[in-house]
PAMAR-255760 format. One record per residue (C-alpha): x, y, z; residue in one letter. Coordinates in steps of 0.02 Angstrom, whole numbers, plus 50000, padded with zeros to 5 digits. Layout:
<atoms>
ATOM; c1; c2; c3; r
ATOM; X; Y; Z; a
...
</atoms>
This chain:
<atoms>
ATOM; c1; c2; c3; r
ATOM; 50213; 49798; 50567; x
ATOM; 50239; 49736; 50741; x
ATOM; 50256; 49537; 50770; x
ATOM; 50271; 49462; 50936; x
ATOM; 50323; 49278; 50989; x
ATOM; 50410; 49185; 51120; x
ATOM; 50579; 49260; 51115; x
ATOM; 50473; 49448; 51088; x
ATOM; 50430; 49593; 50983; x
ATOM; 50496; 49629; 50815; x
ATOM; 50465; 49765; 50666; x
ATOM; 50428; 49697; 50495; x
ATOM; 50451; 49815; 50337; x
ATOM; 50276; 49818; 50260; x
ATOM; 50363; 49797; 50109; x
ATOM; 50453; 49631; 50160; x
ATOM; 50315; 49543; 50278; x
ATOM; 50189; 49471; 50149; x
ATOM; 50320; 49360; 50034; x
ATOM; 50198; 49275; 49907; x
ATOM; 50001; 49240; 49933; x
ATOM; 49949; 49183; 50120; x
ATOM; 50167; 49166; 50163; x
ATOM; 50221; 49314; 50278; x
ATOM; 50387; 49354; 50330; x
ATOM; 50321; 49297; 50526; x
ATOM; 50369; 49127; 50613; x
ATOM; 50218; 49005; 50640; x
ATOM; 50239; 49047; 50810; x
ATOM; 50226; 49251; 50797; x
ATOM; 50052; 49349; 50801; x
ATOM; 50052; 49503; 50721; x
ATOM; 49987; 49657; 50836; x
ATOM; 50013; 49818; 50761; x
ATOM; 49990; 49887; 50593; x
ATOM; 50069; 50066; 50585; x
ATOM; 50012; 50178; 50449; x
ATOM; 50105; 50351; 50462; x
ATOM; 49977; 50517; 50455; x
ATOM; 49959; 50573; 50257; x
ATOM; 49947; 50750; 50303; x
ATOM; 49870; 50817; 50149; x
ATOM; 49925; 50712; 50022; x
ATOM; 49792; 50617; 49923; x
ATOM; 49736; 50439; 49976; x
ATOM; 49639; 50296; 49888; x
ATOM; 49603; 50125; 49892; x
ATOM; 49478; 50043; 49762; x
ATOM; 49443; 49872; 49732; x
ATOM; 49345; 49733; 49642; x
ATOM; 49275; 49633; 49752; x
ATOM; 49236; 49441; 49749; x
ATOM; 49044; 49413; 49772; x
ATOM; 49040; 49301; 49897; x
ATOM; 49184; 49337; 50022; x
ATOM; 49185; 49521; 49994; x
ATOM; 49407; 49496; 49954; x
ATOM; 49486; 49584; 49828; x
ATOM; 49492; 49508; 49651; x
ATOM; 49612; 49648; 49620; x
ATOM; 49645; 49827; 49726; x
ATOM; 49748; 49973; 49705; x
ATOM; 49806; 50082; 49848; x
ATOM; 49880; 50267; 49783; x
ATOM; 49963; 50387; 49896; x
ATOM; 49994; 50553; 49802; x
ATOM; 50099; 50689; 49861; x
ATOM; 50056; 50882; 49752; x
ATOM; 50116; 51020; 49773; x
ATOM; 50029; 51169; 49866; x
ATOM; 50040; 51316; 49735; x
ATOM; 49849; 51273; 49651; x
ATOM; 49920; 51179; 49489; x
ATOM; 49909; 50984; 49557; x
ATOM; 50074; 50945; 49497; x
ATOM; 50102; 50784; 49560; x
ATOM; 50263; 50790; 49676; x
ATOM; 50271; 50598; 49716; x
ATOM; 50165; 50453; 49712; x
ATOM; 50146; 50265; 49774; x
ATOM; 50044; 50150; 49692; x
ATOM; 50004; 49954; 49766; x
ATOM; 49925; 49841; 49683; x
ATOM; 49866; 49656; 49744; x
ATOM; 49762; 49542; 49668; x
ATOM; 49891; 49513; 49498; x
ATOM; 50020; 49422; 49551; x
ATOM; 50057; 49305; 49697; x
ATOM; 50106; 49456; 49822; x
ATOM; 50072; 49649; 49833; x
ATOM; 50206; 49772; 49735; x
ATOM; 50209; 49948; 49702; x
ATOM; 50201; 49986; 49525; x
ATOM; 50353; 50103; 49530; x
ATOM; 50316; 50130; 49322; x
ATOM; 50168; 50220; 49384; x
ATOM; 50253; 50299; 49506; x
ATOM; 50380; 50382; 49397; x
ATOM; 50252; 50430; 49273; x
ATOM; 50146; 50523; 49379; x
ATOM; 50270; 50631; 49489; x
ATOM; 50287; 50796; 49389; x
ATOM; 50125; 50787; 49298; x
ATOM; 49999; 50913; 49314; x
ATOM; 49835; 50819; 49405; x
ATOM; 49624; 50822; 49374; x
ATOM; 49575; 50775; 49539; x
ATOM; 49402; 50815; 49509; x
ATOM; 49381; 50653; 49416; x
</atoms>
């Protein structure tokens, strides 16, 4: 992520910039102006989530990123998992993580 301010442009670590609900790693007097997502090549993407009625916000979302392997089996190589919506800031839910990678996927379901 890409901030800019008065004395100029800085990167912020996805992973660092949102520190607890609505309190980002920015100064009050930064903007934020880019958002860069690398290419997934063929890896697997998601993001589902359960929306609040009125605002359309997420009560609660997950965001997976799976990396298989390219011999036919769906054996999971790697994953990330986020989750918002249960705590007071985004995490990755590294048990997940390390639970998936080596097991064989259905990713018909």
């Amino acid at each position: 992520m890409v901030a800019v301010g008065p004395t100029g442009r800085r990167t912020i670590k996805a992973t660092i910039s949102l520190l607890i609900c609505f309190t980002t790693a920015w100064s009050l007097v930064e903007i934020l102006t880019e958002v860069r997502i690398p290419k997934t090549g063929d890896n697997k993407v998601a993001y589902l989530k359960v929306p609040q009625s009125a605002s359309g916000f997420a009560i609660v979302g997950v965001a997976v990123n799976l990396v298989t392997s390219t011999n036919g089996n769906s054996t999971c190589k790697s994953a990330r998992v986020g989750i918002t919506g249960l705590s007071s800031h985004a995490f990755r839910a590294a048990g997940v993580e390390t639970e998936l990678a080596g097991k064989i996927l259905n990713l018909n379901q």
